[in-house]
Backbone as CSV, one residue per row, in Angstrom:
resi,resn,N_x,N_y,N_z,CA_x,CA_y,CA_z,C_x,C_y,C_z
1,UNK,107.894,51.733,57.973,108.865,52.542,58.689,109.777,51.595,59.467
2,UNK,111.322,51.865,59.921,111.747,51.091,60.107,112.068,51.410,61.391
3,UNK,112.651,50.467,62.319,112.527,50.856,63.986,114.077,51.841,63.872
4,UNK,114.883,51.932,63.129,115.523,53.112,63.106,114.829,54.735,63.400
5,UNK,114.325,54.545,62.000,113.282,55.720,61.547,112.492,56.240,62.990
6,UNK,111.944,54.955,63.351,111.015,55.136,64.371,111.619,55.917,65.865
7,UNK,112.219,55.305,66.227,113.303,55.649,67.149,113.619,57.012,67.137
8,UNK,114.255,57.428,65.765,114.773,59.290,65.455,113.166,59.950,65.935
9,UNK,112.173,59.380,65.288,110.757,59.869,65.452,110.212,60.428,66.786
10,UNK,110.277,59.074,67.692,109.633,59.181,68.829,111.103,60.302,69.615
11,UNK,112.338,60.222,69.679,113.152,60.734,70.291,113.032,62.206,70.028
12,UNK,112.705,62.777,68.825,112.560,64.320,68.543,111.262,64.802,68.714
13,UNK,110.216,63.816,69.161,108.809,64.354,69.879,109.410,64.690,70.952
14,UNK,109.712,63.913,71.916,110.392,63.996,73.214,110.889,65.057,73.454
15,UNK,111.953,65.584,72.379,113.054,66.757,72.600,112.215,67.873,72.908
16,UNK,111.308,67.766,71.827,110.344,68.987,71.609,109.437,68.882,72.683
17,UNK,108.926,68.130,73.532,108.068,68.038,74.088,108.680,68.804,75.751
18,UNK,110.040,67.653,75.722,111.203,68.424,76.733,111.502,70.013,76.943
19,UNK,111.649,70.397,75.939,112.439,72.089,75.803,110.780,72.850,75.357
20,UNK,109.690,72.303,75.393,108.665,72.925,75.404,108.371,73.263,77.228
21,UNK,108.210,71.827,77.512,108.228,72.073,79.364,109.339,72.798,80.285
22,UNK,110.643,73.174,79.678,111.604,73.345,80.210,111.279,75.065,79.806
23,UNK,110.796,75.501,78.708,110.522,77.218,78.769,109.399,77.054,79.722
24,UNK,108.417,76.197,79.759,107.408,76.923,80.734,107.884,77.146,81.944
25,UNK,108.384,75.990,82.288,108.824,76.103,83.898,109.842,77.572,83.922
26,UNK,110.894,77.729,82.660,111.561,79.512,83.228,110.786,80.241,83.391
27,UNK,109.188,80.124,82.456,109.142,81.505,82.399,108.099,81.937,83.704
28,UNK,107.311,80.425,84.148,106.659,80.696,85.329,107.732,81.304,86.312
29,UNK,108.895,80.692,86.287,110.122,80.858,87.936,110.132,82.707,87.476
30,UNK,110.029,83.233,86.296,110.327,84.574,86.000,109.133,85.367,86.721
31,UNK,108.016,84.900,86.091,106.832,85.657,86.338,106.720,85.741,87.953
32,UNK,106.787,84.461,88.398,106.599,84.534,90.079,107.655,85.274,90.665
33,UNK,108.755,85.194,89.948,109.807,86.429,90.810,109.912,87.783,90.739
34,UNK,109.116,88.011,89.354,108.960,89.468,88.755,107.705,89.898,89.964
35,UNK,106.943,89.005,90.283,105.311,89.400,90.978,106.232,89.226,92.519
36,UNK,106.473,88.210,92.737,106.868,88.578,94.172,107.886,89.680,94.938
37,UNK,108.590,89.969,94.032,109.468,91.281,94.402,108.362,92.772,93.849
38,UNK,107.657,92.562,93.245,107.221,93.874,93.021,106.082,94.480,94.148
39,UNK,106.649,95.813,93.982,105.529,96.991,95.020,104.231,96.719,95.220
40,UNK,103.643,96.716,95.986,101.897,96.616,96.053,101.323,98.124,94.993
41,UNK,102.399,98.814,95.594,101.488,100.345,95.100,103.377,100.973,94.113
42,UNK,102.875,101.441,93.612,103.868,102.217,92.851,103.386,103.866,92.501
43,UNK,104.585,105.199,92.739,104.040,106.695,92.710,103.224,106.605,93.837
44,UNK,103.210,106.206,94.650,102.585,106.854,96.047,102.324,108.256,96.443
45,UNK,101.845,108.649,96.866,102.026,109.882,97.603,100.915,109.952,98.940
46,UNK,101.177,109.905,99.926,100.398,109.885,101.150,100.423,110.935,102.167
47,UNK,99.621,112.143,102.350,99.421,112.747,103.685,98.422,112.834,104.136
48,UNK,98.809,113.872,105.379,97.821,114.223,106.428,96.996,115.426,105.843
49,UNK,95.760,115.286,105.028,94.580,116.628,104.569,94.357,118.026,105.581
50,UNK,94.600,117.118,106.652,93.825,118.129,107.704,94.925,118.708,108.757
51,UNK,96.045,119.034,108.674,97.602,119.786,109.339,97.123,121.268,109.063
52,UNK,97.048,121.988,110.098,97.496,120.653,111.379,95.864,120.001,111.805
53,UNK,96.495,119.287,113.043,95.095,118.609,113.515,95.210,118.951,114.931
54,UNK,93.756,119.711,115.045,93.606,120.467,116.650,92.731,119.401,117.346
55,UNK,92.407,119.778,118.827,92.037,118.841,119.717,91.114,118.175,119.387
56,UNK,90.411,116.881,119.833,89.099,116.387,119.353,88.765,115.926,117.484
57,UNK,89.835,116.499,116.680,89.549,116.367,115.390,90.124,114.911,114.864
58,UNK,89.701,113.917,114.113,90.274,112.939,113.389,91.525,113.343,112.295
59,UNK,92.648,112.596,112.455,93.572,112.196,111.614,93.238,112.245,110.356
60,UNK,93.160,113.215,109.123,92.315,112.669,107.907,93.533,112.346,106.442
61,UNK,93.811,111.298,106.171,95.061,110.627,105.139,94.039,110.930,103.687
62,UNK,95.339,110.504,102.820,94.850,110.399,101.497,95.907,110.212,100.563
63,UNK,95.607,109.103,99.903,96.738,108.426,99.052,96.330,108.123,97.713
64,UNK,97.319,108.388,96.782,96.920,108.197,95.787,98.214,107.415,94.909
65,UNK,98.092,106.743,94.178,98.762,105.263,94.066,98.223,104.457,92.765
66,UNK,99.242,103.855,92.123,98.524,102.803,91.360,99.336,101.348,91.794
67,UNK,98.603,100.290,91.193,99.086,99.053,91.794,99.448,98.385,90.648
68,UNK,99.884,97.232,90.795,100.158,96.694,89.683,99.708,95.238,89.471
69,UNK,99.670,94.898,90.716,98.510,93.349,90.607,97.633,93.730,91.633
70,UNK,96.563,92.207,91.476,95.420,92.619,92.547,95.774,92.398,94.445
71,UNK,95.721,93.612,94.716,95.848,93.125,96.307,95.239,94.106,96.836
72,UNK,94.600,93.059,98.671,93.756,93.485,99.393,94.294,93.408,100.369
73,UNK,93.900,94.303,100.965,95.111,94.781,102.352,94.031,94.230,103.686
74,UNK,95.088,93.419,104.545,94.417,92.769,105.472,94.177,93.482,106.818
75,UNK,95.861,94.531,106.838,95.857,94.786,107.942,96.339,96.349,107.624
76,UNK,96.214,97.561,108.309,96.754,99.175,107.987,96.668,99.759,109.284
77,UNK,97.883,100.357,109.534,98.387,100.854,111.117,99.446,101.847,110.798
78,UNK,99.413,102.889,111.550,100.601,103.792,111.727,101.407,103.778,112.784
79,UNK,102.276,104.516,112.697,103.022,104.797,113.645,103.816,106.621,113.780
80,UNK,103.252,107.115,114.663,103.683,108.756,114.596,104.823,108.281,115.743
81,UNK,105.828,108.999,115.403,106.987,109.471,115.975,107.457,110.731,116.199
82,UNK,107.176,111.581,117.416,107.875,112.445,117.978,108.834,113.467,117.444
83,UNK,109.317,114.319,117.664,110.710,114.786,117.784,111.598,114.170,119.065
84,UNK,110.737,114.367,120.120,111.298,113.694,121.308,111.464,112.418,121.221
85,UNK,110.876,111.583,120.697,111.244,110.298,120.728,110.059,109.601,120.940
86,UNK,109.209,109.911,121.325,107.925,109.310,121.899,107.206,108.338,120.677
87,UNK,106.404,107.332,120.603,105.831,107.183,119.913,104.685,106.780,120.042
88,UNK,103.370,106.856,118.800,102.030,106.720,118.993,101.542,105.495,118.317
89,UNK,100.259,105.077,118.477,100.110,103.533,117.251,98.831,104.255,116.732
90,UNK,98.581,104.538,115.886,97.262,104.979,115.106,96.860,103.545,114.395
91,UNK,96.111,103.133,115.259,95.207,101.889,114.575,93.726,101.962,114.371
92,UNK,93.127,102.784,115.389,91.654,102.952,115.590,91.163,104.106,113.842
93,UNK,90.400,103.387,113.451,89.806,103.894,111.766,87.942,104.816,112.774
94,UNK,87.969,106.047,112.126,87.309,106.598,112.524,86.456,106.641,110.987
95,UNK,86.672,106.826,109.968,86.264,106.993,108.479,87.347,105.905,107.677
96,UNK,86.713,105.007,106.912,87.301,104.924,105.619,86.271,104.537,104.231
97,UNK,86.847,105.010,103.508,86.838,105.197,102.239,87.491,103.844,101.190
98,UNK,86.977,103.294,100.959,87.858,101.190,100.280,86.804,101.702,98.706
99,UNK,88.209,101.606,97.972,88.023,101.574,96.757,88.900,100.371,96.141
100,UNK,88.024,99.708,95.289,88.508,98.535,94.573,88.740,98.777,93.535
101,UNK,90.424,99.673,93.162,90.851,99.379,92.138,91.440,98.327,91.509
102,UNK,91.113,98.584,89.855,91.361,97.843,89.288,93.515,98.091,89.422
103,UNK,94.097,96.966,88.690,95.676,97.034,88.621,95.748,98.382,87.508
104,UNK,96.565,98.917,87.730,97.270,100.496,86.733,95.885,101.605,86.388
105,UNK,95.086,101.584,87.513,94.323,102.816,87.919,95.010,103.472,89.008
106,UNK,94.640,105.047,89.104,95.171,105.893,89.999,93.717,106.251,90.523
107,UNK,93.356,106.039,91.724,92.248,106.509,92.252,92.632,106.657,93.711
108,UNK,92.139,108.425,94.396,92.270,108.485,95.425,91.736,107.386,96.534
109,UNK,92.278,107.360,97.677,91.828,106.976,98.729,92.032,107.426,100.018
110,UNK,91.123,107.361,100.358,90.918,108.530,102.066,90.635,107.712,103.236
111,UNK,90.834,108.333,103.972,91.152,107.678,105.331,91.489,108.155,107.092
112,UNK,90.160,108.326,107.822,90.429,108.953,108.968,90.561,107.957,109.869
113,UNK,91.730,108.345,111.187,92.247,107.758,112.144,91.806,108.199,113.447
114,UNK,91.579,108.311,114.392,91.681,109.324,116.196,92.656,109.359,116.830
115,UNK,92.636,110.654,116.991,93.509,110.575,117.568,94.197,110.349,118.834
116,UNK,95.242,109.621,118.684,95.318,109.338,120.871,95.133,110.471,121.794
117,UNK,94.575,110.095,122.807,94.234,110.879,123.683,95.496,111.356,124.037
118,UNK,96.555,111.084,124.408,97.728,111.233,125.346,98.850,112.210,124.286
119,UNK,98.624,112.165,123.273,99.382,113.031,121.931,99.324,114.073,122.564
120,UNK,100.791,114.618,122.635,100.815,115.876,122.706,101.862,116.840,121.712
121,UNK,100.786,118.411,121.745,101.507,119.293,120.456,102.444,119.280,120.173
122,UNK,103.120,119.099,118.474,103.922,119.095,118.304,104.126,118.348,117.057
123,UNK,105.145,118.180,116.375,105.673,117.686,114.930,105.742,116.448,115.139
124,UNK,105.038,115.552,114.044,105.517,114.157,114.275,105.965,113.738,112.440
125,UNK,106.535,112.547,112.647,106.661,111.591,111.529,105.739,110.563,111.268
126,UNK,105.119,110.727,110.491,104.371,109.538,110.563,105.041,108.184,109.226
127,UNK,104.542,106.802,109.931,105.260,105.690,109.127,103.950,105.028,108.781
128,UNK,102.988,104.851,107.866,101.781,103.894,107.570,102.639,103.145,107.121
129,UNK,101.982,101.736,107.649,102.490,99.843,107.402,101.177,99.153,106.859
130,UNK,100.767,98.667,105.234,100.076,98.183,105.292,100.169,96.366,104.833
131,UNK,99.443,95.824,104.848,99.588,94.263,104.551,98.952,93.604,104.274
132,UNK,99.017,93.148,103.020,98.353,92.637,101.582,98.630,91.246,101.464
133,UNK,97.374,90.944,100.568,97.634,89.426,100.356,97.067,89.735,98.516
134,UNK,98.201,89.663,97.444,98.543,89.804,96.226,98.356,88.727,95.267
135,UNK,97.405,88.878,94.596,97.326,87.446,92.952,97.624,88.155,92.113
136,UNK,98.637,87.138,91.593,98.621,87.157,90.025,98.502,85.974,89.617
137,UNK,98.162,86.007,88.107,97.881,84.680,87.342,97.770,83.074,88.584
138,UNK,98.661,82.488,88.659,98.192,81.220,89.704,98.574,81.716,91.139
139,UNK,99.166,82.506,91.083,99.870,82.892,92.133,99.621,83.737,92.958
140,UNK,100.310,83.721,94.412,99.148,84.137,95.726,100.649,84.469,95.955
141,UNK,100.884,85.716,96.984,101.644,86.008,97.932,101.304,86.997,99.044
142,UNK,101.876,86.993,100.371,101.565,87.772,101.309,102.581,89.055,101.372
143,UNK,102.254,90.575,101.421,102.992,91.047,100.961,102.976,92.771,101.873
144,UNK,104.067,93.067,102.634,104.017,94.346,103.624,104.564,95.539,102.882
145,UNK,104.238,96.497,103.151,104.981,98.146,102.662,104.732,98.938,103.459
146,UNK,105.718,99.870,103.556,105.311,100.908,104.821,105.910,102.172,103.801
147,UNK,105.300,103.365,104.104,105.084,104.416,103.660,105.880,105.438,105.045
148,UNK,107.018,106.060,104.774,107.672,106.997,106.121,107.481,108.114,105.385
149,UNK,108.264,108.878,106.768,107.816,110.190,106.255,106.959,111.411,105.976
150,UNK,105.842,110.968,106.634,104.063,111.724,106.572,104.328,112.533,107.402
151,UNK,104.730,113.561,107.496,104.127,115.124,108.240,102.451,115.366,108.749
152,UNK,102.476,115.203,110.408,101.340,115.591,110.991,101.787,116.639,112.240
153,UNK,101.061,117.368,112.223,101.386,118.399,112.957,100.042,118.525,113.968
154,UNK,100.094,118.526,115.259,99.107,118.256,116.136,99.370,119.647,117.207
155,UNK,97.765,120.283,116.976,98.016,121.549,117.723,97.264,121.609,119.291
């Protein structure tokens, strides 16, 4: 073989070897951007079971949801808002219910809160905020969603 020959040889391993590493690297930058912009939960639907909710009784939620990669939620807190303006922090968990779904299962999940002492009757909004830490394939991200809109009615 002649160092011509040789030369074309070793230079079109290279190419190939080049534009072999050059798709991986797009398609990882794709995958990690497709996973980091996407929803924890997708079709949500979240309320209050037990509306209204009279004195002494727990907050009782229930959501049903599928996900699309694996994530475990670190942290879950509400926030009820008033008509008046007032607002409440529902953090204290009186019941829960932790189901480890798998990604593109729909399985309920339930969930009781207490309610603040100082709540008084009347219509609220409720906003659940929860916060996940999400894998896919090599990849790890930290990841928030909040859910508005929950109708609780406190009698």
């Amino acid at each position: 073989m002649t160092n011509n020959r040789r030369y074309y040889l070793w230079k079109s391993i290279l190419n190939i070897i080049s534009g072999m590493s050059m798709v991986t690297l797009i398609t990882l930058g794709v995958m990690y951007m497709s996973f980091d912009n996407a929803f924890v939960f997708h079709d949500i639907k979240i309320e209050v079971t037990n509306n209204p909710v009279t004195e002494n009784q727990d907050i009782e939620f229930m959501m049903i949801g599928t996900k699309k990669h694996e994530c475990n939620s670190t942290k879950v807190y509400g926030i009820a808002y008033s008509q008046s303006g007032s607002m409440y922090e529902l953090n204290k968990f009186t019941k829960q219910y932790v189901h480890n779904t798998r990604a593109g299962e729909s399985i309920p999940n339930q969930w009781s809160m207490s309610t603040p002492s100082t709540m008084v009757p009347g219509d609220y909004r409720v906003s659940m905020t929860g916060n996940f830490v999400c894998n896919y394939f090599i990849f790890q991200a930290k990841k928030s969603q909040t859910y508005d809109n929950i109708l609780l009615v406190i009698k």
